[in-house]
N, CA, C and O atoms as CSV, one atom per row, in Angstrom:
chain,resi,resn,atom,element,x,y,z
A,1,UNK,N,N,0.794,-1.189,0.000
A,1,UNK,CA,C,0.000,0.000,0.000
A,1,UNK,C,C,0.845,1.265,0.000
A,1,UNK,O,O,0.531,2.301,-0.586
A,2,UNK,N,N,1.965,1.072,0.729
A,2,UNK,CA,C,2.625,2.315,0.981
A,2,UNK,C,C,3.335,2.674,-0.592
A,2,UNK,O,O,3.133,3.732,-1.188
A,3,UNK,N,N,4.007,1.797,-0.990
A,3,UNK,CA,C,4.514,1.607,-2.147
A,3,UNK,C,C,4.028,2.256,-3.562
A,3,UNK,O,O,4.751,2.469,-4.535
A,4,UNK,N,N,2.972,2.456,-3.475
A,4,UNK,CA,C,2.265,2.929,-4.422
A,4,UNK,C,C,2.251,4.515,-4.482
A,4,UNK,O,O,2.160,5.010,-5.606
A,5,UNK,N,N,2.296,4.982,-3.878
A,5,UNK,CA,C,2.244,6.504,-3.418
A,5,UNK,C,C,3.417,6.643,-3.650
A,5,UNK,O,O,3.380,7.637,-4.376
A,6,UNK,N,N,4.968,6.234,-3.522
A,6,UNK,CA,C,6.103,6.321,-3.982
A,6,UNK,C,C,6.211,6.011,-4.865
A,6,UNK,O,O,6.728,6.914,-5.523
A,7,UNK,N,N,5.980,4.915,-5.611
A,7,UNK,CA,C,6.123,5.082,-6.972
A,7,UNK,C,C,5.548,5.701,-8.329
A,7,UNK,O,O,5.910,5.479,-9.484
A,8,UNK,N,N,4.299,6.750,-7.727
A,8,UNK,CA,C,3.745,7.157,-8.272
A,8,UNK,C,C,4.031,8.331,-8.125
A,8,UNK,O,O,3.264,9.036,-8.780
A,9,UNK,N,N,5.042,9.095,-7.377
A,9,UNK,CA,C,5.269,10.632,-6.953
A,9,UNK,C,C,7.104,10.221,-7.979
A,9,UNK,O,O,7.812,11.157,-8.350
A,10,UNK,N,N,7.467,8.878,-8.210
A,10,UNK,CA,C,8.883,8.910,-8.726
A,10,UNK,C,C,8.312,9.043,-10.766
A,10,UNK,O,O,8.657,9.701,-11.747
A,11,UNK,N,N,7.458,8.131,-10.491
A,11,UNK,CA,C,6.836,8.162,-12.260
A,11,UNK,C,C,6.896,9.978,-12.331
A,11,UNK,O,O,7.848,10.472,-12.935
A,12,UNK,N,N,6.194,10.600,-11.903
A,12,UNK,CA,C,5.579,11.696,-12.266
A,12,UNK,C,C,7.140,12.764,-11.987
A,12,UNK,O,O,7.393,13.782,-12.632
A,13,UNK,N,N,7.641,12.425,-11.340
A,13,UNK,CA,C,9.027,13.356,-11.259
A,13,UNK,C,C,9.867,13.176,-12.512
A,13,UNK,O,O,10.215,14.109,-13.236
A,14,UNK,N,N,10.229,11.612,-12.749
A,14,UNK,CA,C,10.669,11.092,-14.047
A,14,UNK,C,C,9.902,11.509,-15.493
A,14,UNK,O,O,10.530,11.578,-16.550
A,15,UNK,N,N,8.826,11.708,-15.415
A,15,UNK,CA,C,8.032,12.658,-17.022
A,15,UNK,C,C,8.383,14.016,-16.479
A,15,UNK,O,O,9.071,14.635,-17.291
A,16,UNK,N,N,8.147,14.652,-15.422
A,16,UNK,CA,C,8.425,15.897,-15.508
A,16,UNK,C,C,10.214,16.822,-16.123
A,16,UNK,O,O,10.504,17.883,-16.675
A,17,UNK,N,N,10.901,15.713,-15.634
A,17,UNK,CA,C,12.449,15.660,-15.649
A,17,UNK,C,C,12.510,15.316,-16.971
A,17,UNK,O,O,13.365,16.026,-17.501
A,18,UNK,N,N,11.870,14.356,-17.974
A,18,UNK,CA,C,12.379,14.299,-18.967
A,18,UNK,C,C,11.597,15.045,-20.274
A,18,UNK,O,O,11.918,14.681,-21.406
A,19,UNK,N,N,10.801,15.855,-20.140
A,19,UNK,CA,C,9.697,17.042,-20.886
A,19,UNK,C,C,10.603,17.922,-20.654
A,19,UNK,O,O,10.929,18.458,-21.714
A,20,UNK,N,N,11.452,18.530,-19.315
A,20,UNK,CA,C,12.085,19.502,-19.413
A,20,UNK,C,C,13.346,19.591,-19.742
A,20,UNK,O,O,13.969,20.632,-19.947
A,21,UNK,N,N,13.875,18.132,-19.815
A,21,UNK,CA,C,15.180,18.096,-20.660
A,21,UNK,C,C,15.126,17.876,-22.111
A,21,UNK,O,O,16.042,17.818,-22.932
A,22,UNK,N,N,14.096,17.786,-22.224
A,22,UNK,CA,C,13.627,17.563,-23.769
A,22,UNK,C,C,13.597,18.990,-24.277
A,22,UNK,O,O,14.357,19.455,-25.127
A,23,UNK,N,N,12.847,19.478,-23.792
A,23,UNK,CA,C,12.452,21.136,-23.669
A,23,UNK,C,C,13.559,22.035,-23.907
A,23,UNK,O,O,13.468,22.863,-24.813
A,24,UNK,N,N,15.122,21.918,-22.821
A,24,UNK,CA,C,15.982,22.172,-22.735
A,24,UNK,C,C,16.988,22.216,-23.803
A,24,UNK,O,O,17.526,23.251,-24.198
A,25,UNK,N,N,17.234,20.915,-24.292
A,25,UNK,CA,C,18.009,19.953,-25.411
A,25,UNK,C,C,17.475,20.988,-26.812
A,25,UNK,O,O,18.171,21.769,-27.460
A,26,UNK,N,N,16.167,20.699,-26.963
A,26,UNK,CA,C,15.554,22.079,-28.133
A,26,UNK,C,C,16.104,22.753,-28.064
A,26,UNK,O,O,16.943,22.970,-28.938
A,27,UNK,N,N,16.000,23.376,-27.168
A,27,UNK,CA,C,15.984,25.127,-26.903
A,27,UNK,C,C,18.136,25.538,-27.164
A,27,UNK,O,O,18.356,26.667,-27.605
A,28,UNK,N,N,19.052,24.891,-26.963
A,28,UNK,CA,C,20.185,24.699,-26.920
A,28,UNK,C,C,20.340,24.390,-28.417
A,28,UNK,O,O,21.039,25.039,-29.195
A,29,UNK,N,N,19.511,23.194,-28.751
A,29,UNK,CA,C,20.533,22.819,-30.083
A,29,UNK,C,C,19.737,23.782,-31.436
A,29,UNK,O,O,20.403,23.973,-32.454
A,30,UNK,N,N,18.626,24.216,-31.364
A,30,UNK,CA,C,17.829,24.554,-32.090
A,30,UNK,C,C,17.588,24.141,-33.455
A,30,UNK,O,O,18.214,23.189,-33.919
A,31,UNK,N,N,16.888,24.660,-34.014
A,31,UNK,CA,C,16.767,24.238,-35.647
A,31,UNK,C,C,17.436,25.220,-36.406
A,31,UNK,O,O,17.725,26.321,-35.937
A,32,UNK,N,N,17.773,24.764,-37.906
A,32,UNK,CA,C,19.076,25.228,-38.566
A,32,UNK,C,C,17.905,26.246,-39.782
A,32,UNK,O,O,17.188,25.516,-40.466
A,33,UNK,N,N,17.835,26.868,-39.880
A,33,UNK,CA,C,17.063,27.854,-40.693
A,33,UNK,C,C,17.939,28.476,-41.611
A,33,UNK,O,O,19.023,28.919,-41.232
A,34,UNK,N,N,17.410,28.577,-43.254
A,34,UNK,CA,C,17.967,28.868,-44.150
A,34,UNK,C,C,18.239,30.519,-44.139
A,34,UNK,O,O,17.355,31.300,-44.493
A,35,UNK,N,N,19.712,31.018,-43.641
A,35,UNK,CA,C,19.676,32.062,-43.484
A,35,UNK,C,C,20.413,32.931,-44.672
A,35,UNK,O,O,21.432,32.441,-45.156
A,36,UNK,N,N,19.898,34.325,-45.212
A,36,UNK,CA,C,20.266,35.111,-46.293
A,36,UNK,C,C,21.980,34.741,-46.314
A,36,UNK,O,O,22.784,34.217,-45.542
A,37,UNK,N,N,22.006,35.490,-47.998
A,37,UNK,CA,C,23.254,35.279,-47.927
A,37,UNK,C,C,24.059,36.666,-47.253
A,37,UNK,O,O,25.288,36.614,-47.270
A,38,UNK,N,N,23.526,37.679,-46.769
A,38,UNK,CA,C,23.641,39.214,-46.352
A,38,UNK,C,C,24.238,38.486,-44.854
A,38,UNK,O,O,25.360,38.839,-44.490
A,39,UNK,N,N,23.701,37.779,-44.261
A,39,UNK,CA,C,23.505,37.202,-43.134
A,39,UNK,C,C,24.801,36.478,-42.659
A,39,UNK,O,O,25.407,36.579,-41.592
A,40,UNK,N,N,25.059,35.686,-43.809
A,40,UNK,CA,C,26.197,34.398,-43.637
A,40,UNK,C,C,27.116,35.530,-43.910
A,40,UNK,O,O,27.951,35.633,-43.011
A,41,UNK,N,N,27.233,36.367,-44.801
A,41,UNK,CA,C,28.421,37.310,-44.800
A,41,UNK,C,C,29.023,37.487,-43.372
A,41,UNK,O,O,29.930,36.804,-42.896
A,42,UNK,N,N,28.311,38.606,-42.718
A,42,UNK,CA,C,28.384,39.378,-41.116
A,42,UNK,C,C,28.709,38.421,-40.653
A,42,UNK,O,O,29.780,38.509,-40.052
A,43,UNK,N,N,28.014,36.999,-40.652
A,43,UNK,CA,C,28.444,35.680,-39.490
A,43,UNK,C,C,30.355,35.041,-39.927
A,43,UNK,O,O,31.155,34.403,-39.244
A,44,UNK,N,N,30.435,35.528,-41.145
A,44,UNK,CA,C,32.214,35.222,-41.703
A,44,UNK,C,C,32.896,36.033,-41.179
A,44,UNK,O,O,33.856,35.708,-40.480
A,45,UNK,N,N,32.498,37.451,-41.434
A,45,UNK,CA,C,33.253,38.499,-40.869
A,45,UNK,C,C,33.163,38.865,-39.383
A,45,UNK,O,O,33.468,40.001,-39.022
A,46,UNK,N,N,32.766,37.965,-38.540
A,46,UNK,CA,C,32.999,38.223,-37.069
A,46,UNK,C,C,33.883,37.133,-37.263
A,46,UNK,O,O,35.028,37.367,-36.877
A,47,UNK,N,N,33.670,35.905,-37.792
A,47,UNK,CA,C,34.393,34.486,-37.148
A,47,UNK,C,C,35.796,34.467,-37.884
A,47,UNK,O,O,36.735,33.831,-37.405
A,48,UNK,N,N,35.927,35.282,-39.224
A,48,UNK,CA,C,37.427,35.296,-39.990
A,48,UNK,C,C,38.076,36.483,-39.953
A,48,UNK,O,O,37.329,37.412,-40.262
A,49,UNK,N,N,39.039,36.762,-39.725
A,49,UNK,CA,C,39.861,37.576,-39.985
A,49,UNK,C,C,40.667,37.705,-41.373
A,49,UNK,O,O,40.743,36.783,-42.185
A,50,UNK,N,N,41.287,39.031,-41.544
A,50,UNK,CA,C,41.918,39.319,-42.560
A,50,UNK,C,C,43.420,38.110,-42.468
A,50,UNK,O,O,43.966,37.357,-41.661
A,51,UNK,N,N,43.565,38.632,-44.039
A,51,UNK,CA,C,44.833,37.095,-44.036
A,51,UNK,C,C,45.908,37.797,-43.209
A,51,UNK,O,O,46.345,37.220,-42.213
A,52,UNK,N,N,46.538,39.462,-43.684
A,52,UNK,CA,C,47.024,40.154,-43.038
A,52,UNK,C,C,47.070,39.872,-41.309
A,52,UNK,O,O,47.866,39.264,-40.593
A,53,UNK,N,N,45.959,40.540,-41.071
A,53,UNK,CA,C,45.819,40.035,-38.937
A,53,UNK,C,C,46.248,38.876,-39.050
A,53,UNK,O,O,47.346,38.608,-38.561
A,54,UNK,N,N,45.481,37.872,-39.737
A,54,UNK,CA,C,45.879,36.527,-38.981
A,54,UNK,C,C,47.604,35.825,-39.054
A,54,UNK,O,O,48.098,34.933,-38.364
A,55,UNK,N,N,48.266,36.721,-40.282
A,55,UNK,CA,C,49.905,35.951,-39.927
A,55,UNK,C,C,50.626,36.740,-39.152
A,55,UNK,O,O,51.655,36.338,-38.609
A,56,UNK,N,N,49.948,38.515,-38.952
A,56,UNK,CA,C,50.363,38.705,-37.509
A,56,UNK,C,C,50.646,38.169,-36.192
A,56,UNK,O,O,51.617,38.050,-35.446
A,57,UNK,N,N,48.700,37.737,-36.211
A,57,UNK,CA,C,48.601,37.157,-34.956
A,57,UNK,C,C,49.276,36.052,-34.756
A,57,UNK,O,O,49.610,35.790,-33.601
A,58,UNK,N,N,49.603,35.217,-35.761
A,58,UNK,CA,C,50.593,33.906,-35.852
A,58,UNK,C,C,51.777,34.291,-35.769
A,58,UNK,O,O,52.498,33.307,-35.605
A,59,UNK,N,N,52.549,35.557,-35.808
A,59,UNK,CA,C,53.819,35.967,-35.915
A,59,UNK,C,C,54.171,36.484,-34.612
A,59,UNK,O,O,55.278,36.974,-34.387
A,60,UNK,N,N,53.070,36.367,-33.578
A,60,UNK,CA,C,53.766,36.978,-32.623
A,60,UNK,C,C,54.053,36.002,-31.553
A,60,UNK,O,O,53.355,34.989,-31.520
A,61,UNK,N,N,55.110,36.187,-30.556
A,61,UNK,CA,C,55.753,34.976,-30.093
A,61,UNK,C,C,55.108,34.685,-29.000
A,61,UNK,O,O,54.217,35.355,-28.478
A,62,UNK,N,N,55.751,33.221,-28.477
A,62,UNK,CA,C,54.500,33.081,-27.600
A,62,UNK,C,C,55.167,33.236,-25.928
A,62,UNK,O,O,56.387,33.137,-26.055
A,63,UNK,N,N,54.931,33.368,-24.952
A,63,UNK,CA,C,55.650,32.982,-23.581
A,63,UNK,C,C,57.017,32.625,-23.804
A,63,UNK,O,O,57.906,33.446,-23.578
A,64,UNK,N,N,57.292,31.356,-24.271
A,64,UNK,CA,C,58.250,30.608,-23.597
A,64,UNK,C,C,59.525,31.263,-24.501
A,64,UNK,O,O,60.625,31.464,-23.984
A,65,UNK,N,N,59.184,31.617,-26.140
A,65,UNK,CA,C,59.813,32.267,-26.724
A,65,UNK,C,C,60.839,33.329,-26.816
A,65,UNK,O,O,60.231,34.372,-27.056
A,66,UNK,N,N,62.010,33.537,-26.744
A,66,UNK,CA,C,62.917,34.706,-26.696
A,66,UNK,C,C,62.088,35.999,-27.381
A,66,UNK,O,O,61.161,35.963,-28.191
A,67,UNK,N,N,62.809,37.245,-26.714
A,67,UNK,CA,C,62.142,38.564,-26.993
A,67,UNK,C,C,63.438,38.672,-28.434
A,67,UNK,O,O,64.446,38.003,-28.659
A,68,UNK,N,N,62.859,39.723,-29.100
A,68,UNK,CA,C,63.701,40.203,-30.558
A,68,UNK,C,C,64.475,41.204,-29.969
A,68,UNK,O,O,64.015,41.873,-29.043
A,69,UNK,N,N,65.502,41.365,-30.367
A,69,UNK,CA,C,66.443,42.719,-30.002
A,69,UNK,C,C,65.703,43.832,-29.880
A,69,UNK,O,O,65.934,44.573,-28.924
A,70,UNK,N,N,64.876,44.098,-30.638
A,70,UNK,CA,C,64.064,45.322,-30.923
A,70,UNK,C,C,63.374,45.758,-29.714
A,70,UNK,O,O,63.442,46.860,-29.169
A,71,UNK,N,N,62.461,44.362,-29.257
A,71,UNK,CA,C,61.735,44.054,-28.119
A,71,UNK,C,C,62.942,44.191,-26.812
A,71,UNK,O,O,62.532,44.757,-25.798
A,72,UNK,N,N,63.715,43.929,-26.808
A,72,UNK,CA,C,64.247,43.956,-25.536
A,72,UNK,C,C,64.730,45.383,-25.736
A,72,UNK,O,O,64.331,46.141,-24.852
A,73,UNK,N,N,65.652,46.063,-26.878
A,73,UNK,CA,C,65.997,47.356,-26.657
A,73,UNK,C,C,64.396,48.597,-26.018
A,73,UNK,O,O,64.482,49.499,-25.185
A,74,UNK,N,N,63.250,48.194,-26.718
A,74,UNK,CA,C,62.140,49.248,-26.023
A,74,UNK,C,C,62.072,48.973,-24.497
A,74,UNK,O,O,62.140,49.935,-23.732
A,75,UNK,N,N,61.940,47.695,-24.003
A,75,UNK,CA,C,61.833,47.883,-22.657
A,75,UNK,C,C,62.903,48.083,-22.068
A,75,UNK,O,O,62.773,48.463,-20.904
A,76,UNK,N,N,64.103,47.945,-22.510
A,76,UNK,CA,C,64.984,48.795,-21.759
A,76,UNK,C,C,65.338,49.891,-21.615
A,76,UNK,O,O,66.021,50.356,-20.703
A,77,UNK,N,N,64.630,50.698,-23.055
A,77,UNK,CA,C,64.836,52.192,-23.274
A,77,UNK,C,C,63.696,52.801,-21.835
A,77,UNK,O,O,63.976,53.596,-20.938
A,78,UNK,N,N,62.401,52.058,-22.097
A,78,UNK,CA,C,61.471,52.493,-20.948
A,78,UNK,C,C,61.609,52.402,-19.404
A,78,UNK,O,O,61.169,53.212,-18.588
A,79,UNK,N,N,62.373,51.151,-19.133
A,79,UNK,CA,C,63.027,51.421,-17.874
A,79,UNK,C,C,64.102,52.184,-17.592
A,79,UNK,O,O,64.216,52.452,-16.396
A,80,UNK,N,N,64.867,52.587,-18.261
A,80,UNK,CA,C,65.751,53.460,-18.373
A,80,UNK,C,C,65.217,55.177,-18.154
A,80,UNK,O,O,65.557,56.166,-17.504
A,81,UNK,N,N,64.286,54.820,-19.040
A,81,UNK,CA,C,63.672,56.589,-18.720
A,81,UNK,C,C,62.493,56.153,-17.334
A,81,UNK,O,O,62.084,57.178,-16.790
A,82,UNK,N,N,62.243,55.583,-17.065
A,82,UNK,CA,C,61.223,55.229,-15.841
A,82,UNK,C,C,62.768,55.238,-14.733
A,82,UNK,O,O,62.507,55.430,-13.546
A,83,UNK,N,N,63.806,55.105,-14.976
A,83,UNK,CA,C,64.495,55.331,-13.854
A,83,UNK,C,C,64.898,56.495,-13.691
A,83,UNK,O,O,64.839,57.023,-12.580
A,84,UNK,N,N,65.467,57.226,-14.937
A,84,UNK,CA,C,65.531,59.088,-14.907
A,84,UNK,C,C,64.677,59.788,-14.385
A,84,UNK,O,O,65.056,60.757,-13.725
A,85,UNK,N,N,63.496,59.553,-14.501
A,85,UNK,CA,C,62.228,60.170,-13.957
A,85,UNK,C,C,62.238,60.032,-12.483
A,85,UNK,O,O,62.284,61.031,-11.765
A,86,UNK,N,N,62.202,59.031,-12.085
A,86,UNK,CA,C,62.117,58.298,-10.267
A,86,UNK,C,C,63.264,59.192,-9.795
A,86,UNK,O,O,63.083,59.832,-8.759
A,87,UNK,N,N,64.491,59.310,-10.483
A,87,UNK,CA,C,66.214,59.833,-9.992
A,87,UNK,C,C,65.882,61.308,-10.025
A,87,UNK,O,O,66.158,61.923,-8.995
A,88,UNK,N,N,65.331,61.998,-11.037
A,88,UNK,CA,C,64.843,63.276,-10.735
A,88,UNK,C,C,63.889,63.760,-9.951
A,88,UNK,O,O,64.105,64.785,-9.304
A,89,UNK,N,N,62.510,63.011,-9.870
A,89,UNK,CA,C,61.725,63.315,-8.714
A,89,UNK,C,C,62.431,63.501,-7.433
A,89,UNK,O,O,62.359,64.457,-6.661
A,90,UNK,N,N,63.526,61.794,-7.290
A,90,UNK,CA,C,63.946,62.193,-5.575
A,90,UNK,C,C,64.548,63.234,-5.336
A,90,UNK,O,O,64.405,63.973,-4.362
A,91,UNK,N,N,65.410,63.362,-6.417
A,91,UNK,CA,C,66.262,64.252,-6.507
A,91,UNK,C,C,65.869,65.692,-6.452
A,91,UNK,O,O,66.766,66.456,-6.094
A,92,UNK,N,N,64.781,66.181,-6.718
A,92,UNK,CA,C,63.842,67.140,-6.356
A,92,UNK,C,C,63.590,67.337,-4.897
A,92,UNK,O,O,63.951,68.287,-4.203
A,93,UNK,N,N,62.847,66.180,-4.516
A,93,UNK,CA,C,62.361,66.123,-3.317
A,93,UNK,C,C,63.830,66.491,-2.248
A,93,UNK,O,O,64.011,67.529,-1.612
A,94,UNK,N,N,64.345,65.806,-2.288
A,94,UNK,CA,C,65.832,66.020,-1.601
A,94,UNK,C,C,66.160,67.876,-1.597
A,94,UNK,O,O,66.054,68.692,-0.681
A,95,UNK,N,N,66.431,67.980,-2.518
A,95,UNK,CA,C,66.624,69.652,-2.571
A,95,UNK,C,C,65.230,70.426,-2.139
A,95,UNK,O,O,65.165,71.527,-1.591
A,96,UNK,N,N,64.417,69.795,-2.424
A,96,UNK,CA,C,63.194,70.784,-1.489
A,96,UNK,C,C,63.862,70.473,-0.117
A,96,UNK,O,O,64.651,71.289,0.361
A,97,UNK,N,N,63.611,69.495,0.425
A,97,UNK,CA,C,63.744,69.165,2.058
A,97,UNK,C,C,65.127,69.760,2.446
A,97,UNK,O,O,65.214,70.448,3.463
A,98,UNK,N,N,66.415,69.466,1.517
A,98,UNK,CA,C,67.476,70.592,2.194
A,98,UNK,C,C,67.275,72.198,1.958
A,98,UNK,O,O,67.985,72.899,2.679
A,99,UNK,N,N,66.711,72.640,1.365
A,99,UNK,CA,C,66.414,73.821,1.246
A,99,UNK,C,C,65.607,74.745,1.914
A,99,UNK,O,O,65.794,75.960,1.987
A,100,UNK,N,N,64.284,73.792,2.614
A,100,UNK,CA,C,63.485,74.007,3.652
A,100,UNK,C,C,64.162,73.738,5.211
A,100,UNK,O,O,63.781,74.511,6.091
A,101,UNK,N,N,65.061,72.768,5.551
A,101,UNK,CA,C,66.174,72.965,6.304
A,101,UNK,C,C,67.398,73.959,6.870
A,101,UNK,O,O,67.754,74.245,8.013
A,102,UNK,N,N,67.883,74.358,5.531
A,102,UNK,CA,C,68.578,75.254,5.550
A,102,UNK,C,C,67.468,76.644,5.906
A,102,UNK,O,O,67.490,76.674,7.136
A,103,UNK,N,N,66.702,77.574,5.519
A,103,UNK,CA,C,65.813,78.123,5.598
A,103,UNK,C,C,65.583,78.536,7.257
A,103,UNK,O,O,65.673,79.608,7.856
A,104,UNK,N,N,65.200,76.979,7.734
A,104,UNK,CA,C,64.714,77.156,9.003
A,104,UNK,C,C,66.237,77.003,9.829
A,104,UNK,O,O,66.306,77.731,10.818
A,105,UNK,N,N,67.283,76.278,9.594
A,105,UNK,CA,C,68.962,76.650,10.321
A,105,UNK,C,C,68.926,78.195,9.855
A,105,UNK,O,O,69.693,78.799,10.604
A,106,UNK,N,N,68.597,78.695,9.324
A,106,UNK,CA,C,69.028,80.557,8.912
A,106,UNK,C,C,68.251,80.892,9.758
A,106,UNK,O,O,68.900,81.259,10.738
A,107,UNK,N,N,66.837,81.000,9.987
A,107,UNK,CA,C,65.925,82.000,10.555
A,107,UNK,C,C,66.138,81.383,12.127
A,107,UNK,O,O,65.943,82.270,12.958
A,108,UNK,N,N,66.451,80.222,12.659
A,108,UNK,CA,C,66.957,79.960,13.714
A,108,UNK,C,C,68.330,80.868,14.389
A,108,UNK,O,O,68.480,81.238,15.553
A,109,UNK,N,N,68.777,80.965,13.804
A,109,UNK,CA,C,70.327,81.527,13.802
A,109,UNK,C,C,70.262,83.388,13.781
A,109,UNK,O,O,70.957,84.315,14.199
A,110,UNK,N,N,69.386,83.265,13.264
A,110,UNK,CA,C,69.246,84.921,13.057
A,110,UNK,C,C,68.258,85.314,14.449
A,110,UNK,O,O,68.358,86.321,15.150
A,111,UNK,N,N,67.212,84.091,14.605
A,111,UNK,CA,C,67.147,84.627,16.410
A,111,UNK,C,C,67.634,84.787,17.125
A,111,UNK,O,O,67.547,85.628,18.020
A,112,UNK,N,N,68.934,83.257,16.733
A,112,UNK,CA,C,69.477,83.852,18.556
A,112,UNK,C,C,70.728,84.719,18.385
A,112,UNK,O,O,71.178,85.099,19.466
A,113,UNK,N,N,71.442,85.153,17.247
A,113,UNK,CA,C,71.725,86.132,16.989
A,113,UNK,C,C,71.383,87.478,17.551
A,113,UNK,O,O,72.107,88.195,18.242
A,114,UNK,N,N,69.504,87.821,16.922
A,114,UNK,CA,C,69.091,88.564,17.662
A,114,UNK,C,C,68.823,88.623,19.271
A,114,UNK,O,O,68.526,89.705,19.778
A,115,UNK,N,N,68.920,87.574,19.977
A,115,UNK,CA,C,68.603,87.532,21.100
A,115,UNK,C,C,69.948,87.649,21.987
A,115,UNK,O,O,69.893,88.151,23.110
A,116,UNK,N,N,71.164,87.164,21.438
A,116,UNK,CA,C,72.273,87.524,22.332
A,116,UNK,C,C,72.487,88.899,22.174
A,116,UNK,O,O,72.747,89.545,23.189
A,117,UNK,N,N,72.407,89.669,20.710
A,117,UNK,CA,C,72.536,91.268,20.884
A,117,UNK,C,C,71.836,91.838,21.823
A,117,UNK,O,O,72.205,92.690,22.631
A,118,UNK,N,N,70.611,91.247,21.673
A,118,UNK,CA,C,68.862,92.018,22.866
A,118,UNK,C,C,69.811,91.833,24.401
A,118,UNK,O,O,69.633,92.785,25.160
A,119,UNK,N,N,70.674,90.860,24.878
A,119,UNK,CA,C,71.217,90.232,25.866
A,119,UNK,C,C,72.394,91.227,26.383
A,119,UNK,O,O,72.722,91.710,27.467
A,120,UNK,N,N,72.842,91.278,25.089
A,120,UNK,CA,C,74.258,91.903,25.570
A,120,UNK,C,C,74.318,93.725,25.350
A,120,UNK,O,O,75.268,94.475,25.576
A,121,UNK,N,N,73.225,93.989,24.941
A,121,UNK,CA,C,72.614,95.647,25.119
A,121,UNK,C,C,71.632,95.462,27.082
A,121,UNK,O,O,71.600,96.143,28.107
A,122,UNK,N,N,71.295,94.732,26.820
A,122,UNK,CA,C,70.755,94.854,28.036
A,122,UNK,C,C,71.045,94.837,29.280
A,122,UNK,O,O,70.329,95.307,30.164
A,123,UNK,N,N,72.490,94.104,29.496
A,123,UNK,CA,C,73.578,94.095,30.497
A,123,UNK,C,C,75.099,94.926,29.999
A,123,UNK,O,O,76.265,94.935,30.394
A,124,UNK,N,N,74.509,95.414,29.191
A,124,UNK,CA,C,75.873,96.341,29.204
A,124,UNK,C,C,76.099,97.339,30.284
A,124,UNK,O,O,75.039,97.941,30.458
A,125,UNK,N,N,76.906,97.712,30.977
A,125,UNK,CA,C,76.976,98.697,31.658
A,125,UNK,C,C,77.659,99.592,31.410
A,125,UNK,O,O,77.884,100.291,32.399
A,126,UNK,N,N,78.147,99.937,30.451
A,126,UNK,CA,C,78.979,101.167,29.650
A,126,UNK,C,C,80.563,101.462,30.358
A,126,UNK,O,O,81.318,102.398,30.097
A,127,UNK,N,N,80.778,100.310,31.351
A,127,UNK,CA,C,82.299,100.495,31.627
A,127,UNK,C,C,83.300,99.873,30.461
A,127,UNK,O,O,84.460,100.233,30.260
A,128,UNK,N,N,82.772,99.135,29.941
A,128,UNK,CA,C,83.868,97.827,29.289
A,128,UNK,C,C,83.362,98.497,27.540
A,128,UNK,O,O,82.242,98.945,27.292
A,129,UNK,N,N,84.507,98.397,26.538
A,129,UNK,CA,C,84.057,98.049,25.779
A,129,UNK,C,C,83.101,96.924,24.967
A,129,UNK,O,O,82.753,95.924,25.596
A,130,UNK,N,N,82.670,97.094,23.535
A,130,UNK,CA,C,81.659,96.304,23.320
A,130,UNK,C,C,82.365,94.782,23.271
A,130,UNK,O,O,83.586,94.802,23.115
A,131,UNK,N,N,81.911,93.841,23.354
A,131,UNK,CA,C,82.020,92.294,23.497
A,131,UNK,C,C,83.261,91.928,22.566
A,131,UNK,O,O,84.350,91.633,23.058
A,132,UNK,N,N,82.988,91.970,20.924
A,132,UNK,CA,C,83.608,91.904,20.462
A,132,UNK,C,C,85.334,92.474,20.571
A,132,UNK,O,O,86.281,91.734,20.307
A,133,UNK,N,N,85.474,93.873,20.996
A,133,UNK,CA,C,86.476,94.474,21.204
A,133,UNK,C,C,86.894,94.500,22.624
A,133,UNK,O,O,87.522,95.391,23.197
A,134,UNK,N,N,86.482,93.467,23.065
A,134,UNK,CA,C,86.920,92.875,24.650
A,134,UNK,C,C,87.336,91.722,25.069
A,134,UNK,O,O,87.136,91.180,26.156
A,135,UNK,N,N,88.127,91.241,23.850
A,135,UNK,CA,C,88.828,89.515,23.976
A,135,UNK,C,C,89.711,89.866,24.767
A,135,UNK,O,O,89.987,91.045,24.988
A,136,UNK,N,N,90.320,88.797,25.344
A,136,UNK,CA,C,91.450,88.466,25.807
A,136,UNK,C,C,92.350,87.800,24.942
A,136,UNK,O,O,91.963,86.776,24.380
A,137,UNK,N,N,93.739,88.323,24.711
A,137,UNK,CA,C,94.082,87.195,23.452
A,137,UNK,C,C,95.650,86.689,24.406
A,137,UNK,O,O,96.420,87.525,24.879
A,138,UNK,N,N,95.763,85.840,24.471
A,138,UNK,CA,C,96.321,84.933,24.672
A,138,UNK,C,C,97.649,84.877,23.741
A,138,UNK,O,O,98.419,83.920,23.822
């Protein structure tokens, strides 16, 4: 009794499964329809290439293949100037940063410059000559 109800829910899964692979299989392989000759043209000219392109595309080497002199002189010309470029940027940068250094060693220097003069006007007491013209020389 039980049996029947299972094999009758597997029948009906099995037609449903094979209507829709049937269905499927159509729909994928389709039917071949006599198409213009305007038609078959456009369908050549996506799938062929010119004879030209194609012994290009056959002419060019593959991976494992050595580069041509030609080929190795451009990428070395390009790393070469990709390294001039990098050598001048730093090289930029460098002279900004010593230049902004120097800048701030000057305006440092010129304070306390100014601040030992502010120092040494301010404790002067007018007995001694000025600092400079008051060495001791040895």
């Amino acid at each position: 009794m039980t049996c029947r109800p299972v094999l009758l829910m597997c029948c009906l899964w099995a037609v449903l499964l094979l209507s829709a692979l049937q269905e499927g299989s159509g729909a994928s392989v389709g039917r071949r329809q006599a198409a213009p000759e305007e038609a078959q043209r456009g369908v050549k000219q996506k799938i062929f290439m010119q004879e030209a392109d194609a012994s290009n595309f056959l002419k060019k080497r593959t991976k494992r293949s050595s580069k041509s002199r030609e080929e190795a002189n451009a990428e070395n010309r390009q790393k070469i100037r990709a390294d001039e470029l990098r050598r001048e940027y730093y090289e930029e940068q460098r002279n900004e940063s010593e230049n902004f250094v120097e800048e701030q060693n000057d305006e440092q220097e010129e304070q306390r410059r100014e601040a030992v003069e502010q120092w040494r006007q301010w404790h002067y007491d007018g007995l001694y000559p000025p600092y400079l013209y008051n060495r001791h020389h040895i």
